[in-house]
VORO-637221 format. One record per residue (C-alpha): residue in one letter; x, y, z. Coordinates in pm, 1 decimal. Each point is the difference from the previous one (the first is absolute). Layout:
N
<rec 'a'; <X; Y; Z>>
...
END
This chain:
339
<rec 'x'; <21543.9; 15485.3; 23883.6>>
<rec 'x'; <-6.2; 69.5; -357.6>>
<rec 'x'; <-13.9; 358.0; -183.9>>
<rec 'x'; <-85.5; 53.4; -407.4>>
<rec 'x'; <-163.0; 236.8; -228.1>>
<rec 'x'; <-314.9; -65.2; -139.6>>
<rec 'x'; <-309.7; 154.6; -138.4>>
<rec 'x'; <-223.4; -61.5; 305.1>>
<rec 'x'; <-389.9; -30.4; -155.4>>
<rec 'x'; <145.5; -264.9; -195.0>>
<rec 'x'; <222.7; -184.6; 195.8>>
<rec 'x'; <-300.6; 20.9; 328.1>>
<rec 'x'; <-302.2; -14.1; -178.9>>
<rec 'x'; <83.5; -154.4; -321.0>>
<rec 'x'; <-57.0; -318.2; 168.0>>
<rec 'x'; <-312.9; -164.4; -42.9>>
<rec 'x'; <-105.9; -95.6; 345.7>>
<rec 'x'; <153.9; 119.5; 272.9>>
<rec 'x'; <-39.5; 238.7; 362.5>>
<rec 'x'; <182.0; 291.4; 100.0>>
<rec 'x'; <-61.2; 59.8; 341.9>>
<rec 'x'; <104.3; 339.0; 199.7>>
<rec 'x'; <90.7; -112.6; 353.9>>
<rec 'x'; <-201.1; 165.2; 285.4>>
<rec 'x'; <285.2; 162.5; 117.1>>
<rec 'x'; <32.8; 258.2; -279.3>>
<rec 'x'; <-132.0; 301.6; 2.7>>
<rec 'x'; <-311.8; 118.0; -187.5>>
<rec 'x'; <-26.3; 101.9; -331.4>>
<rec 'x'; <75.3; 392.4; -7.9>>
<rec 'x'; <138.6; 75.1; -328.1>>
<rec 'x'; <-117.1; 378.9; -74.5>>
<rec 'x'; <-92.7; 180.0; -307.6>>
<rec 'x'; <316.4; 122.2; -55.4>>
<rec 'x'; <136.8; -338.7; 11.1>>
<rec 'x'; <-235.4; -125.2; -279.3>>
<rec 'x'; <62.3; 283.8; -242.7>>
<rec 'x'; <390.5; -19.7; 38.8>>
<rec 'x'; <-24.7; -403.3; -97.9>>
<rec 'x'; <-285.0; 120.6; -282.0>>
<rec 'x'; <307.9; 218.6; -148.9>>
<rec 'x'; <243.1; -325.3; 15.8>>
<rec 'x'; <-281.3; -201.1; -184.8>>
<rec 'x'; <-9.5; 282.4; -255.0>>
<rec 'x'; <347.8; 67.1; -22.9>>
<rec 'x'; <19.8; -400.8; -105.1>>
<rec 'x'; <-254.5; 30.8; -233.8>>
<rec 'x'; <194.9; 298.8; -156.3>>
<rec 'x'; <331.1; -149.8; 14.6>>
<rec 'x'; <-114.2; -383.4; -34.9>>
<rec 'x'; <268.3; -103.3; 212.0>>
<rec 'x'; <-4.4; -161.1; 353.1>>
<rec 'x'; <-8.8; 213.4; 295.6>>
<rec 'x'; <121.2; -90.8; 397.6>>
<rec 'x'; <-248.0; 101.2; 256.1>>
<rec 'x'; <163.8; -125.5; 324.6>>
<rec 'x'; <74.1; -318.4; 169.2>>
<rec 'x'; <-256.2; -285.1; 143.4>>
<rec 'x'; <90.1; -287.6; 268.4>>
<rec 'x'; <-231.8; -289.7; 19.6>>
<rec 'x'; <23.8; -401.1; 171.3>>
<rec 'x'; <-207.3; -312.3; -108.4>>
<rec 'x'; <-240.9; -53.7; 248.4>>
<rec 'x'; <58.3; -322.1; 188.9>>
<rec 'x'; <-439.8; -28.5; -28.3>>
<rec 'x'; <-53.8; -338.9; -227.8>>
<rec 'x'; <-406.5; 25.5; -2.3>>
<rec 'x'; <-66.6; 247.6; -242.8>>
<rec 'x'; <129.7; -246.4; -298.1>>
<rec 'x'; <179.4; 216.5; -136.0>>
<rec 'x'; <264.7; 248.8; 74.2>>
<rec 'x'; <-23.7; 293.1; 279.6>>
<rec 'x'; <268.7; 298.0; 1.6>>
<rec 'x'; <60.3; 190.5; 299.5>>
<rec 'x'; <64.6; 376.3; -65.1>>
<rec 'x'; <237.7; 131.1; 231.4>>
<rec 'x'; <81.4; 291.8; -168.4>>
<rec 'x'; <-105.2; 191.5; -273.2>>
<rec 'x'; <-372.2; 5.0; 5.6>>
<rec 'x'; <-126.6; 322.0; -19.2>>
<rec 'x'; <173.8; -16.6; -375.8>>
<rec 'x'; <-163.7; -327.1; -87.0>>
<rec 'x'; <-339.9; 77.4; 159.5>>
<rec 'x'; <7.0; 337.3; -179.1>>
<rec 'x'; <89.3; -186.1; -349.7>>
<rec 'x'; <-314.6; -225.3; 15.2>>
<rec 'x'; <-210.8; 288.6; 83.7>>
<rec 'x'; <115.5; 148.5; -340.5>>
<rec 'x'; <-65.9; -311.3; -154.4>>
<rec 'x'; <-331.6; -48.1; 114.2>>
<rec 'x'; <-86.4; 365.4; -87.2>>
<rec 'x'; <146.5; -60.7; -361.2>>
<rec 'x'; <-219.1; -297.9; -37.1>>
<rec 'x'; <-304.9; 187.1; 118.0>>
<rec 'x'; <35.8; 241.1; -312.2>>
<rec 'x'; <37.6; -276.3; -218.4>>
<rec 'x'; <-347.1; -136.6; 91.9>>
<rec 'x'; <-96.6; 119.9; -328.9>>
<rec 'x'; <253.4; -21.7; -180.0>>
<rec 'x'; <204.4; -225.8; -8.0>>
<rec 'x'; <-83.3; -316.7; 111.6>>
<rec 'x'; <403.5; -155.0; -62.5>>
<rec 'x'; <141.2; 226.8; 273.5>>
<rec 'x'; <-265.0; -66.3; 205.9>>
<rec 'x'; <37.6; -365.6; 8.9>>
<rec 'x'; <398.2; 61.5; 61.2>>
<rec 'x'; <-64.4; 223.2; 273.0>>
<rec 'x'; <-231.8; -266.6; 150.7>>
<rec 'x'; <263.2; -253.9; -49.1>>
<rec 'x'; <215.8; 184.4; 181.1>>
<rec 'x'; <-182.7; 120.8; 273.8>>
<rec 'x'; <-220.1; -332.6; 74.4>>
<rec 'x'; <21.0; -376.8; 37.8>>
<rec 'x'; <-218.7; -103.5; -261.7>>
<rec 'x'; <-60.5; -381.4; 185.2>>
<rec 'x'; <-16.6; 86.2; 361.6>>
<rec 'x'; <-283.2; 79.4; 273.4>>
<rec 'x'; <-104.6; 277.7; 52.2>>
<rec 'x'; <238.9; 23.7; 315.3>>
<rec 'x'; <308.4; 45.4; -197.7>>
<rec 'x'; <-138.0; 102.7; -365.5>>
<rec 'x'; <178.9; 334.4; 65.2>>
<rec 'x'; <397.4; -62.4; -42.7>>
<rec 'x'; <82.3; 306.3; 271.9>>
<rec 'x'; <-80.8; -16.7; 349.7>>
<rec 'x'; <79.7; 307.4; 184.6>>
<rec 'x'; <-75.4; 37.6; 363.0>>
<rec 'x'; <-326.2; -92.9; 115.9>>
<rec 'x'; <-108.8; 412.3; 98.3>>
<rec 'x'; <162.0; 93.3; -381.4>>
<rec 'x'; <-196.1; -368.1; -139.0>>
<rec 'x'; <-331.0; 94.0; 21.4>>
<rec 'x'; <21.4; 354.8; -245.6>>
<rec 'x'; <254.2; -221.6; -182.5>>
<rec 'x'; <-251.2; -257.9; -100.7>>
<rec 'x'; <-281.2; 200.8; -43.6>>
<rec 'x'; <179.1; 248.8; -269.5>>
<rec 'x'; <133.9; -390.1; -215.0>>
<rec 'x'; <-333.2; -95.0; 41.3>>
<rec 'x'; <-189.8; 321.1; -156.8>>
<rec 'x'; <-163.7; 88.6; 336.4>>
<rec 'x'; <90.1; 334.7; -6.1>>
<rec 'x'; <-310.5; 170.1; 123.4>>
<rec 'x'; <72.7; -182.8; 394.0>>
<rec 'x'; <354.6; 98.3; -54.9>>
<rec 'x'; <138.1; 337.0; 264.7>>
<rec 'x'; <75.1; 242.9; -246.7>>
<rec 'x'; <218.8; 166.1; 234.8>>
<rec 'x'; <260.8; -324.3; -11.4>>
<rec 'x'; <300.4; 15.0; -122.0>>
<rec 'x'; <-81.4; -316.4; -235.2>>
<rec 'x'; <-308.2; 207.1; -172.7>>
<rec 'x'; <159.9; 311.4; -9.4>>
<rec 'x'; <300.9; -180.0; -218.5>>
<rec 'x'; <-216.8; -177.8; -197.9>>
<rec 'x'; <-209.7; 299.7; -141.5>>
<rec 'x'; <342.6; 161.3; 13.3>>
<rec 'x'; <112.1; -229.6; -300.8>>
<rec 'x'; <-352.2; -90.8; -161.5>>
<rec 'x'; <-8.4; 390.6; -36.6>>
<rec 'x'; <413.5; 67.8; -175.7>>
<rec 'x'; <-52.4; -359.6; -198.6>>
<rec 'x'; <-361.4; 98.3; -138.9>>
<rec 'x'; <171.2; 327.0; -121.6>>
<rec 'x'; <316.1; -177.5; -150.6>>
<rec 'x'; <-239.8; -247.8; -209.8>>
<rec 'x'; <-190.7; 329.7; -94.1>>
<rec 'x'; <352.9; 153.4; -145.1>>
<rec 'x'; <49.1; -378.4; -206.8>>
<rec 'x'; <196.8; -201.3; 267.9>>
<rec 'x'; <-146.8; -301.2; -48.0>>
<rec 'x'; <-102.9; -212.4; 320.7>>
<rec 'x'; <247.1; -275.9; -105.5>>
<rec 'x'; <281.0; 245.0; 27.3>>
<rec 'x'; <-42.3; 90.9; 336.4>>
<rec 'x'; <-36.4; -356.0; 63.0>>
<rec 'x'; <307.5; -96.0; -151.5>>
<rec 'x'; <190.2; 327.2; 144.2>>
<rec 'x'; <-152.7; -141.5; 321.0>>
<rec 'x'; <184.6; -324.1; -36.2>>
<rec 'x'; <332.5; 175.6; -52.8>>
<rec 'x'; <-10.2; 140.4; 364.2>>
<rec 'x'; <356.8; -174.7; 135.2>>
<rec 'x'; <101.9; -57.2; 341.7>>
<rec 'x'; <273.3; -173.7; 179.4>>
<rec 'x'; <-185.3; -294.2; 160.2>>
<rec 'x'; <186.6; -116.8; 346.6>>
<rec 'x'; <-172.0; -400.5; 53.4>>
<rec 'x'; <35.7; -133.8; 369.0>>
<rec 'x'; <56.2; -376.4; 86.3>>
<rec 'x'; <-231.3; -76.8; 328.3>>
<rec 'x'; <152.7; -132.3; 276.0>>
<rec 'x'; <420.6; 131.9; -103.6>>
<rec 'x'; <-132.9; 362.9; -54.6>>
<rec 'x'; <-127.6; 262.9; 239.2>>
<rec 'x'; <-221.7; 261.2; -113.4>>
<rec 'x'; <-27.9; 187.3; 236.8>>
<rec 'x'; <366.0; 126.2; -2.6>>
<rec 'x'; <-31.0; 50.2; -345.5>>
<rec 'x'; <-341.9; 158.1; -18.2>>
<rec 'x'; <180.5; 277.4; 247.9>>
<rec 'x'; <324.6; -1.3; -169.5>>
<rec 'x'; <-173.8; 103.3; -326.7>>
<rec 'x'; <-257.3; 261.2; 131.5>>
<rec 'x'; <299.6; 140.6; 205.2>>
<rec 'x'; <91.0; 205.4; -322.1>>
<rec 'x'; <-338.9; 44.6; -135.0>>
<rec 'x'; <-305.8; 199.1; 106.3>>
<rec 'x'; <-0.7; -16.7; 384.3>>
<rec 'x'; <-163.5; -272.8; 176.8>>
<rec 'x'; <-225.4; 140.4; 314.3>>
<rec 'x'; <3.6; -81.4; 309.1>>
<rec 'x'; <-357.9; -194.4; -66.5>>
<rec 'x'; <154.7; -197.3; -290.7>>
<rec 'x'; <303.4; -95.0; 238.8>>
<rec 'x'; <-203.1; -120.1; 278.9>>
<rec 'x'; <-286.6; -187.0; -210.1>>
<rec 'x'; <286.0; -168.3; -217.7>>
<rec 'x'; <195.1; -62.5; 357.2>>
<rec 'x'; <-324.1; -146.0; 134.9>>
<rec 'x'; <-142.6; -200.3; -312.7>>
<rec 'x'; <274.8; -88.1; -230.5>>
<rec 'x'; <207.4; -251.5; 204.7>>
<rec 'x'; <-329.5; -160.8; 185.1>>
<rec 'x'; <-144.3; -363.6; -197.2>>
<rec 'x'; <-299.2; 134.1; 86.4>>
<rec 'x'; <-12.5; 358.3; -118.9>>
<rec 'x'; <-346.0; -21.9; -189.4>>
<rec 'x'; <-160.8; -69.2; 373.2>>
<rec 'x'; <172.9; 281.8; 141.9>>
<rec 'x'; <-84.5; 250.8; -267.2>>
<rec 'x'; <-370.5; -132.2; -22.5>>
<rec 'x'; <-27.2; 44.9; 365.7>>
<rec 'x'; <234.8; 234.4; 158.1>>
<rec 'x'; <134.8; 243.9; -292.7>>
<rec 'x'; <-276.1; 65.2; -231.5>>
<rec 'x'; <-230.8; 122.6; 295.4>>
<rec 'x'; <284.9; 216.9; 113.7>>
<rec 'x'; <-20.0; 167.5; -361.4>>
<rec 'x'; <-329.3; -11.4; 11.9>>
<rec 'x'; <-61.3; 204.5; 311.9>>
<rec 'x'; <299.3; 267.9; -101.6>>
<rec 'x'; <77.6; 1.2; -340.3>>
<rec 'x'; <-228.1; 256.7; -190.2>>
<rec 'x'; <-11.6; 110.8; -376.6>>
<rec 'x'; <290.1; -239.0; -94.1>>
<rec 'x'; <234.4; 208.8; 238.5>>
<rec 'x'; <255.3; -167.6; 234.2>>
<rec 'x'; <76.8; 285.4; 195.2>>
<rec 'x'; <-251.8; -59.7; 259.6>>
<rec 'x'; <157.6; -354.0; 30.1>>
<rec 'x'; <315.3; 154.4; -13.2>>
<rec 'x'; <-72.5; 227.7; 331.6>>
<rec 'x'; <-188.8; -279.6; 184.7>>
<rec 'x'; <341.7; -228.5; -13.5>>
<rec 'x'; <191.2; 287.8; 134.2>>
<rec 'x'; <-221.6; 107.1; 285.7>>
<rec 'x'; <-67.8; -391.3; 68.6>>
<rec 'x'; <419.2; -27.8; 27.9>>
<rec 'x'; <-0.2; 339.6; 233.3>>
<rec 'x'; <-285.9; -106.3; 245.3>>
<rec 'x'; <152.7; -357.3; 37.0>>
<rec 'x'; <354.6; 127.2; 52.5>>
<rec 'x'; <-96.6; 353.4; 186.5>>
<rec 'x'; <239.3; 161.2; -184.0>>
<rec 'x'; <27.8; 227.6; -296.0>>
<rec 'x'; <85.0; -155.8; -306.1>>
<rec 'x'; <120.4; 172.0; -331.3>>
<rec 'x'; <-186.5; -95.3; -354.7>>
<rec 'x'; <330.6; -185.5; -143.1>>
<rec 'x'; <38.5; -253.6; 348.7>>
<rec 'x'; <-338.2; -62.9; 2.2>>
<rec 'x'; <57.8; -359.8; -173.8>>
<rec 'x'; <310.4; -84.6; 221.0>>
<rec 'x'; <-201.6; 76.4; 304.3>>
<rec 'x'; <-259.8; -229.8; -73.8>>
<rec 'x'; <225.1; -260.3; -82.9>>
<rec 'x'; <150.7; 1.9; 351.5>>
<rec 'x'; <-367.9; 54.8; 209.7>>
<rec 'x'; <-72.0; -302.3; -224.8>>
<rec 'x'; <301.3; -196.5; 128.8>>
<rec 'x'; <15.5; 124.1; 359.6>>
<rec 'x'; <-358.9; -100.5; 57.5>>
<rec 'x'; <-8.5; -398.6; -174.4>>
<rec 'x'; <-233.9; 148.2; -223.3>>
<rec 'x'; <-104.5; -250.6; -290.0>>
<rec 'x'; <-146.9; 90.8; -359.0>>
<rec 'x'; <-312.2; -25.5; 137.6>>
<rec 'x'; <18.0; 85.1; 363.6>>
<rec 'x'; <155.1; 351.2; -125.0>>
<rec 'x'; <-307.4; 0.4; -303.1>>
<rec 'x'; <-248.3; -37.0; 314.6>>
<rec 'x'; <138.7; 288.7; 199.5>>
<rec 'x'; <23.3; 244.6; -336.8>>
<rec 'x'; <-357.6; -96.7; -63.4>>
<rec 'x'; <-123.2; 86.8; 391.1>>
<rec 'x'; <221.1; 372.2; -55.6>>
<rec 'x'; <-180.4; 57.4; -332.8>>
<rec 'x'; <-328.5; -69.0; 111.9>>
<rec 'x'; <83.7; 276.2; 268.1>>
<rec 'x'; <159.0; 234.3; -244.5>>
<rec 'x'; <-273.8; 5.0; -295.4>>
<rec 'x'; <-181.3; 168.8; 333.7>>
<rec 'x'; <227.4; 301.8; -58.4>>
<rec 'x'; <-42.0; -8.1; -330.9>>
<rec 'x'; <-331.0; -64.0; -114.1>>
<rec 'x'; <-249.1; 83.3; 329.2>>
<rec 'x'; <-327.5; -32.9; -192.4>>
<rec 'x'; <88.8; -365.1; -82.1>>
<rec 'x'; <72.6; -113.5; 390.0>>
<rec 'x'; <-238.1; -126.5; 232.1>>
<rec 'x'; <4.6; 240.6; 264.6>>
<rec 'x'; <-307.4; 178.7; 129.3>>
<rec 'x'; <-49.5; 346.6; -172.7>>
<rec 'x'; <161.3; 229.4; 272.0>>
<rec 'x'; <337.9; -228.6; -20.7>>
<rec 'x'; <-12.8; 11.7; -373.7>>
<rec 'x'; <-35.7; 392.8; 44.6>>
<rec 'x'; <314.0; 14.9; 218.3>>
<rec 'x'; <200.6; -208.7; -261.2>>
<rec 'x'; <-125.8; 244.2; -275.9>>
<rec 'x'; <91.6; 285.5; 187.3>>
<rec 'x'; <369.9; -158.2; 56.1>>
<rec 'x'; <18.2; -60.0; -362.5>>
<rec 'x'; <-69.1; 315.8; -74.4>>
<rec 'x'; <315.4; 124.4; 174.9>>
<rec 'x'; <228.5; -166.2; -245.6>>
<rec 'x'; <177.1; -130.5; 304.2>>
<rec 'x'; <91.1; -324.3; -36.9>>
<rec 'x'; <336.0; 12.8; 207.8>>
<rec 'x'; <-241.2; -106.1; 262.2>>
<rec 'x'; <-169.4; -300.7; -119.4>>
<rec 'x'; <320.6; -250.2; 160.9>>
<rec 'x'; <-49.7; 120.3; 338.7>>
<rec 'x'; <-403.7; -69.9; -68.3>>
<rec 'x'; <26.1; -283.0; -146.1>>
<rec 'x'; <172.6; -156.0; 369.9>>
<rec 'x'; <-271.9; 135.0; 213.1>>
<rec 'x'; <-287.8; -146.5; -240.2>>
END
């Protein structure tokens, strides 16, 4: 493991052909308004001040994957910062359409492989349910974009603050170049001697909270060789079928109520993760085995949640409604074992 300081747009996207990739074990992109704005006063505070500013730390491994021809960088930690930082880029480069062609091109360069496929013309990768907005907003697809994403929302976020500081005589090459002044302390894994996973936990120990979803999806995916199958197969329908309006409480409930129905027991919010680490050891479970079984409980408890979308018969769906309608969910363990 090695730890330094560096300005992170140039030292990760500086290079001229290369892949960062945001393992399927990390959770999705949910970076709020208020997160934006407070980095947009950084970025203007540097282009006050001209000096460098620190913005947080970053951990990240060389990917052991030799086809792409060129390198691929496993983000372990830190993405929400570096997805949000090439959203502002691309929405800075969008106003300069017009222009000014010069930043435009930089952007590009930094954002895009200039000599690669289609496949991996984008530098970023984030998870494949975050990918598809992702590409369509670098791409200029905006009209098919969901406006109600996190990744638009952010995006017209800073179009809307950088189209008023050009209007006020920031030029678009200062905000690139207070941009590239945006420090962190970058913490580089060697495969094979390092583990992430303890350090992925160690760091967001003292940071903003992990949930219990993020701790069982990185328990489940992170260690596995074949964690893109299992969150292709198993964990994306899971969000799918729960996870509404970029919310991960639903998720959040289902874990808890999946943990109390399998160990008939009551279990408190903060043990939910350390009881489904021992139901996962006391019944052999594997990565997948244990992906199969969450998958069977969801299918049952998007039922609860969402009647109108099941496949009952009208006069079940009316009885589900009705339960809904209580606000009663205390119950849905004990249904959930009579099925």
């Amino acid at each position: 493991m090695k730890a330094d300081t560096f300005n992170i747009i140039q030292r990760l996207f500086d290079t001229s052909q290369m892949i960062l990739k945001i393992p399927v074990y990390q959770r999705n992109y949910d970076w709020t308004e208020g997160n934006v704005r407070r980095l947009l006063e950084d970025v203007e505070n540097v282009i006050k001040n001209k000096q460098q500013y620190f913005i947080g730390a970053i951990v990240y491994m060389e990917s052991d994957n030799n086809d792409l021809g060129m390198p691929e960088f496993l983000i372990i930690d830190g993405q929400q910062r570096i997805t949000t930082l090439t959203i502002l880029l691309q929405a800075l480069k969008d106003l300069c359409v017009q222009s000014d062609q010069q930043v435009l091109e930089m952007i590009d360069s930094l954002l895009t492989n200039k000599y690669s496929s289609d496949e991996y013309k984008i530098k970023l990768k984030p998870i494949k349910s975050d990918n598809i907005q992702y590409e369509r907003l670098l791409n200029g697809n905006l009209d098919d974009m969901d406006y109600n994403g996190h990744i638009y929302k952010n995006y017209k976020i800073a179009k809307n603050i950088f189209s008023n500081w050009i209007n006020n005589g920031i030029k678009p090459i200062e905000i690139l170049l207070a941009l590239k002044k945006l420090q962190v302390v970058g913490i580089s894994l060697k495969s094979g001697e390092d583990d992430p996973q303890i350090i992925f936990e160690s760091i967001n120990s003292t940071g903003v909270a992990l949930t219990n979803t993020d701790l069982i999806r990185n328990f489940l995916l992170m260690g596995d060789q074949d964690q893109d199958k299992l969150f292709e197969e198993y964990w994306l329908p899971i969000e799918n079928k729960l996870r509404k309006n970029n919310n991960n409480e639903t998720l959040d409930l289902f874990f808890r109520q999946y943990v109390i129905t399998k160990s008939n027991s009551t279990i408190t919010e903060r043990k939910v993760y350390s009881s489904f680490i021992n139901l996962f050891r006391v019944n052999n479970f594997t990565h997948e085995s244990q992906l199969k079984e969450l998958n069977m409980y969801a299918n049952i408890y998007a039922t609860f949640l969402y009647p109108n979308n099941s496949n009952y018969n009208d006069k079940i769906k009316g009885y589900l409604l009705d339960l809904k309608q209580l606000k009663q969910s205390t119950c849905y363990p004990f249904l959930e074992t009579v099925k």
